[in-house]
N, C-alpha and C positions, 0 to 999 in steps of 0.2 A: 837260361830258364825262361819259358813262360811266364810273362804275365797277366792276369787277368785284363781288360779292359774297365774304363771307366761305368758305372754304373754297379764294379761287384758289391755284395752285401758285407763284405769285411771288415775293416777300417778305414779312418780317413784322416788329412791330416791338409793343411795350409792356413795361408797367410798372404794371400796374393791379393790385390786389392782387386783384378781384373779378371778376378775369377767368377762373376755373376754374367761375364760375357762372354768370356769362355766356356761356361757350363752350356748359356744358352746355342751358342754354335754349334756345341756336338749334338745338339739336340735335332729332335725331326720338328713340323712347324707345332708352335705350343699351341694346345689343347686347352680349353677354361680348365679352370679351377674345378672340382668336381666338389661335391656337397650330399650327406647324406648324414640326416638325423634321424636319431632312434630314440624315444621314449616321448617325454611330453615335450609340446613346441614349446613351451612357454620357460624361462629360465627361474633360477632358485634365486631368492633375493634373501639375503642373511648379512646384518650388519658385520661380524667377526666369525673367524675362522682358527681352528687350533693347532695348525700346521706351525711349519711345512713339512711335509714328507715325501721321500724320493723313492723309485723303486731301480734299480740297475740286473737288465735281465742279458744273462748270456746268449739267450736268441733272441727273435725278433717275437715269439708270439708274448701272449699276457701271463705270467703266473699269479694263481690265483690269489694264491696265502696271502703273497705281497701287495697284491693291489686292494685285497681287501682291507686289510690292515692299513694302507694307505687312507685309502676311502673312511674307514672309521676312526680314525687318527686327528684328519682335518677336521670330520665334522664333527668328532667329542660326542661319537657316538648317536648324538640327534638329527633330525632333521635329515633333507638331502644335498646333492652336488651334482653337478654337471661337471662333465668328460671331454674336451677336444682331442680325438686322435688326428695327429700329422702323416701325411704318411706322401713321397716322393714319388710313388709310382704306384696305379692299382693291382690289385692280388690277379694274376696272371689265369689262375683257378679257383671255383669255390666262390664264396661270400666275399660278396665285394668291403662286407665291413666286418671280417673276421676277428680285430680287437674287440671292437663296442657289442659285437653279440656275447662277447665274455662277457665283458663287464658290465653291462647290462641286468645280468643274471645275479652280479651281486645287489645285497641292502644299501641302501643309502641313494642309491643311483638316480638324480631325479632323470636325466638325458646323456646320450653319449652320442655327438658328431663327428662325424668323419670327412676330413676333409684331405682330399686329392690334390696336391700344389707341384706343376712339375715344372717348375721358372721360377729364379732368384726374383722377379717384377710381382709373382703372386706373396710376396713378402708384404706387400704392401695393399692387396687387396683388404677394402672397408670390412666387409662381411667378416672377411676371415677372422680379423682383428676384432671385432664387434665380439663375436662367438669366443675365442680366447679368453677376452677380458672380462669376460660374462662366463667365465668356467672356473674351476676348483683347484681343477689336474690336466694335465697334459702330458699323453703321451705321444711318442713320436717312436712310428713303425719302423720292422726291422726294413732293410733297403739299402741306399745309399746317400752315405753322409755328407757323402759331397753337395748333396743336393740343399741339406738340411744348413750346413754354412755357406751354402749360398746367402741363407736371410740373416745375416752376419750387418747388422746398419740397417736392418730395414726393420718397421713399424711395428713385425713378426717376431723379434727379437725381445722389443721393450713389451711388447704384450706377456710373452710368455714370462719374464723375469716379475712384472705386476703382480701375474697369478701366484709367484712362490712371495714375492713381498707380503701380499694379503693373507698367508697364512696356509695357503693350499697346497700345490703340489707339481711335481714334474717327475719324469721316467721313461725308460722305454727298452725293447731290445735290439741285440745287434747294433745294425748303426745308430737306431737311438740310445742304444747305454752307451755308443762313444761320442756323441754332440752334448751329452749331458757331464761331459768334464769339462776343467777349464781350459785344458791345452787336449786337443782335437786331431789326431792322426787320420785325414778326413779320404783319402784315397781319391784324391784328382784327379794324380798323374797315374792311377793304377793298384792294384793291390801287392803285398811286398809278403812274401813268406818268411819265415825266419832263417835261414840258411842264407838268404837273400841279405838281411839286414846287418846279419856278425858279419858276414863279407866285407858290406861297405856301410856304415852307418849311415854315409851320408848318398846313399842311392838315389839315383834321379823318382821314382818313384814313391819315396818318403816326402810328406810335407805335411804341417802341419797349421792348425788353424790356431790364435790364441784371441785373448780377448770377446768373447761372447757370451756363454753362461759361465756365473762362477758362483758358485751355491756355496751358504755359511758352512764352514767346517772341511768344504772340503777343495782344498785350496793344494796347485801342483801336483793335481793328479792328471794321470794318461788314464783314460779306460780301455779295454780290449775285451772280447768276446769270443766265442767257440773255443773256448781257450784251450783246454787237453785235447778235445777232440781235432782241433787245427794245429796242436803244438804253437805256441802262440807266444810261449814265454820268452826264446830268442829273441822274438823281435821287439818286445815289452822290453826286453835289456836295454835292445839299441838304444829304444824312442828316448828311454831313461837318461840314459848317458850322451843323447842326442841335447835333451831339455836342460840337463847341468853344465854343458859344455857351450851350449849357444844360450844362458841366461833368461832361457823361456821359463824358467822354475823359480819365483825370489827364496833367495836365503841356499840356494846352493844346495839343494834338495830335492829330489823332482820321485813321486810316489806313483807307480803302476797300479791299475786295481782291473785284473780278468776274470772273469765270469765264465763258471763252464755253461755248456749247452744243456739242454734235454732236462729244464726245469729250474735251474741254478737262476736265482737272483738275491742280490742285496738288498734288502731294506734301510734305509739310513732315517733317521727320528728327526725330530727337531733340535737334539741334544747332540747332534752328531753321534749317535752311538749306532753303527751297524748290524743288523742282524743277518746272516747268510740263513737261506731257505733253499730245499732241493736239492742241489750240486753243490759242488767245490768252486771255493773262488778262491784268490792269491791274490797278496799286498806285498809289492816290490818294493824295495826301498833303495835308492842312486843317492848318496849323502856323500860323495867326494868328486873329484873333478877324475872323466877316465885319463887310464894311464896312455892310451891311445885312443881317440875317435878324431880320424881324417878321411876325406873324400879318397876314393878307390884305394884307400889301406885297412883290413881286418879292424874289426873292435876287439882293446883287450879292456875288461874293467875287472879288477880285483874286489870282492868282498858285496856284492848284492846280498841285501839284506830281505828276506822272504816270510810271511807270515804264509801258511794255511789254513783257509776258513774252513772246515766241514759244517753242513748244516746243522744250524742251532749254536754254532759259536756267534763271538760279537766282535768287534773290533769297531773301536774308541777312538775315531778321526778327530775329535776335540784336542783330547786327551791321547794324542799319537802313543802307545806304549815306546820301548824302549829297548824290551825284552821279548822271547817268546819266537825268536826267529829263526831260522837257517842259513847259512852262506849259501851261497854258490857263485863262481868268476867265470869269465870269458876270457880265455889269453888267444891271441892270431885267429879270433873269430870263432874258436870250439869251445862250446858252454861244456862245463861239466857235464859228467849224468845226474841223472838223478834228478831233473830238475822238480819235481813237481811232488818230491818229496824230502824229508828233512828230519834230524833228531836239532831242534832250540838249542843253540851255543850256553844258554840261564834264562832259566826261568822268575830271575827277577824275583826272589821269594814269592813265585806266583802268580806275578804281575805279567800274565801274557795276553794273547789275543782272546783270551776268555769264551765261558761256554753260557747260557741260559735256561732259562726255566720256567714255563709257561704251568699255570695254577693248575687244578685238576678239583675239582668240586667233586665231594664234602672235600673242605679243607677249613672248616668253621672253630677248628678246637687245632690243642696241641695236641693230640692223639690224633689227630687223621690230619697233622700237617706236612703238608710238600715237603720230602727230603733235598735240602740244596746244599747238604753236608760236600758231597764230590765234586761242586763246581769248582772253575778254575777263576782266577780274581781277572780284571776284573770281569763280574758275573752279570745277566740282567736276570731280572724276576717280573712276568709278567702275571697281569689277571685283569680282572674288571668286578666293581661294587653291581654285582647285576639286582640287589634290593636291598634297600634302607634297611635291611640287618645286617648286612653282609658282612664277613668278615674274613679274612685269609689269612690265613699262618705258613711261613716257611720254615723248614728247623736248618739251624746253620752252627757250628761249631767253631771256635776263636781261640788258637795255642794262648801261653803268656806271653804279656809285652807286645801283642798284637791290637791293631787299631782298625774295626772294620768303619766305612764311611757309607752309609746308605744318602742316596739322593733318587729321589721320587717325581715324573714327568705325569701328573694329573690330568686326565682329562678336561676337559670343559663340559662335561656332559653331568658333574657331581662334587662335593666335595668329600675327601678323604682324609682320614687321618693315621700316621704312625704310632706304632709304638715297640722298643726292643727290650724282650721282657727276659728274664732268668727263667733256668730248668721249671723252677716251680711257678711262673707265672707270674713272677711279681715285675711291675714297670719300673725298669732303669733310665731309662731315658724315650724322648716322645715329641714328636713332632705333629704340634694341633694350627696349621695357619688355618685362617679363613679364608671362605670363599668357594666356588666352584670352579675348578680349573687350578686351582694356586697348589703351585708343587712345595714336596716338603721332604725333609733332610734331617739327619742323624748321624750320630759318631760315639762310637763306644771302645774307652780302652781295656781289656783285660789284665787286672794287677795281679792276682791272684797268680798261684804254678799251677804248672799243668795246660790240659785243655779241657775248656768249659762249653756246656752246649745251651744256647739261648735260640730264642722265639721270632723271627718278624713277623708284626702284625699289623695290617692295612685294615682297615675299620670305615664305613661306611657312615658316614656324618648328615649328610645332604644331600637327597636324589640319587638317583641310582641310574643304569645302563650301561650296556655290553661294550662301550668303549675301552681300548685296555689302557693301565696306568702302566710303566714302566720305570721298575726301580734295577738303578747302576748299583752295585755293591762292589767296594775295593777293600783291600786290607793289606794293611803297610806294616 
């Protein structure tokens, strides 16, 4: 079979220390740095930030939803941020800064720079570094990832991990939704199909990168990208059974997360709780040692464990569920069919990859509240206090002996308060902390038989804006 050459937009993967001299070798003579800012020269100066939030897109351009929601996440709804996009190589056609004219276009946006780095030594350029540390979010364009682990130790690296410390953010697609896992399938030696990789796990063409970003909550993950549209899940198995086999995964666990194309991105919170937007994505799960993965012998691994996201479900990286899954094996290198669909082995009384529910104004009374009776556990409920009356109701329903747990991720733009009330409106329980930004949390058992249908209600206490709150709801 063919393979692509170095530089495809695929995946990527190593761990070679002499790979920043290698990359520069294949290269023609290096070019500066390239540099192009858009909006105001001058940068945001803001003591804290409400991050971090991540975005993981199936292709390389911006989706919007996601980054919006990024963008007013960190900033808790006020004020503005600055944007550094990364990007390996310039757009061949068109607009040389085809991300930052998206984002641009959204609120919040004070500037978005684009900067062009095609040498592991531009890892180290001052400016670049200046700009990063002085930005919000960073994305990093679709391309090649090999390029992007080049600045693996360099000055480039500590900058951008600063920007998620400080509350901000990071994202990106293609080969930026695959440098933004911890373990790095970086395409050095080349790109690897999936027919390619059940063959031989360990094909000269696999390598991966570890050690570089490792974002809270989401720990032992592979990313991968084009994912239905390039069939992508074969090789997601390998990389899987690759990672628990060679130790690149602690705890003997190693989690796949691919992203379709043509819209499809992840949003991940600060809670670790995921939202898919757009497309379909899939969480692989490798939790035993393969029954076979050797150099030029087939992979066989029994029992992958596969969640499917369609958009507007969630999935709970904190709080890894359990449940909610499908099998599928590889035995002498032939994956089952059906890979990219599934009927859940249990549903965990419920407890699966869960769905969400974004508010819908009027929703100020129990009579015009958000039906979230059919979600699946657990659920997110979003909205925002957009004025000091604000108030939002969901209607949700609770069998007996049932325990639902609401937990509420506040903005910093307002202070909110709970409450979960019975059919006829009276408060059972309530959650009032103080403060703007300070999240808050509830738990209600249903003693009674039967099933009972009660209220949440988000209530506006202090300040107001279009920042959205997000509340996790489970029920055990």
């Amino acid at each position: 079979m063919t393979h692509r050459p170095l530089g495809s937009c695929s995946a990527a993967a190593v761990v070679l220390t002499a790979m920043a001299s290698v990359l520069t070798a294949q290269q023609p003579a290096h070019a500066a740095a390239d540099r192009i800012r858009l909006g105001n020269t001058a940068d945001v100066s803001r003591g804290a930030w409400n991050g971090p939030a991540f975005t993981m897109n199936g292709a390389g351009g911006v989706v919007t939803a996601t980054m919006t929601r990024a963008i007013d996440e960190i900033r808790g709804g006020t004020g503005t941020l600055d944007v550094v996009v990364l990007a390996g190589s310039a757009p061949t056609s068109g607009s040389r800064t085809p991300e930052c004219d998206t984002i641009t276009a959204s609120a919040g946006v004070n500037s978005c720079t684009t900067w062009t780095l095609t040498a592991a030594a531009d890892g180290n350029n001052s400016q670049v570094n200046t700009d990063v540390r002085n930005a919000e979010f960073v994305y990093f364009a679709g391309g090649d990832q090999c390029r992007y682990a080049a600045w693996k130790g360099t000055a480039l690296e500590a900058s951008v991990e600063s920007v998620v410390a400080k509350g901000g953010g990071s994202g990106g697609g293609s080969a930026g939704h695959h440098i933004n896992s911890p373990i790095v399938y970086d395409a050095c030696n080349g790109s690897v199909t999936s027919a390619e990789a059940l063959a031989n796990p360990y094909d000269r063409y696999i390598s991966f990168t570890t050690g570089m970003f490792a974002w809270a909550n989401y720990g032992s993950v592979i990313n991968d990208s084009h994912f239905v549209t390039r069939d992508r899940m074969g090789r997601t198995m390998s990389f899987l059974a690759r990672a628990v086999k060679d130790g690149l995964a602690p705890g003997g666990a190693a989690w796949g997360v691919g992203v379709e194309e043509g819209g499809g991105s992840l949003f991940l919170d600060r809670n670790g709780m995921a939202t898919q937007y757009g497309r379909d994505a899939y969480v692989v799960l490798a939790d035993h040692q393969p029954e076979q993965a050797v150099d030029r012998r087939p992979l066989t691994y029994s029992g992958f464990k596969i969640w499917r996201l369609t958009p507007g479900s969630t999935f709970d990286f904190k709080n890894r569920p359990t449940c909610g899954y499908y099998l599928r094996s590889v035995t002498n290198g032939i994956a089952d069919t059906n890979l990219y669909s599934g009927t859940p082995v249990s549903d965990c009384g419920g407890q699966s990859g869960g769905t969400a529910l974004a508010e819908s104004e009027p929703n100020d009374t129990r009579d015009t509240a958000d039906d979230a009776t059919s979600l699946t556990f657990p659920a997110s409920l979003t909205g925002g206090m957009r004025s000091t009356s604000d108030r939002d109701y969901f209607k949700l329903t609770v069998p007996a002996g049932q325990t639902v747990a609401v937990n509420c991720a506040v903005p910093s733009a307002y202070d909110a308060d709970l409450y979960w009330l019975d059919a006829n409106g009276s408060t059972l329980e309530r959650s009032v902390n103080d403060g703007a930004g300070t999240d808050e949390s509830l738990s209600f058992t249903r003693t009674a038989s039967g099933t009972g249908t009660y209220y949440l209600d988000m209530e506006a206490y202090s300040g107001s804006g279009s920042a959205s709150y997000d509340c996790r709801v489970t029920r055990s």
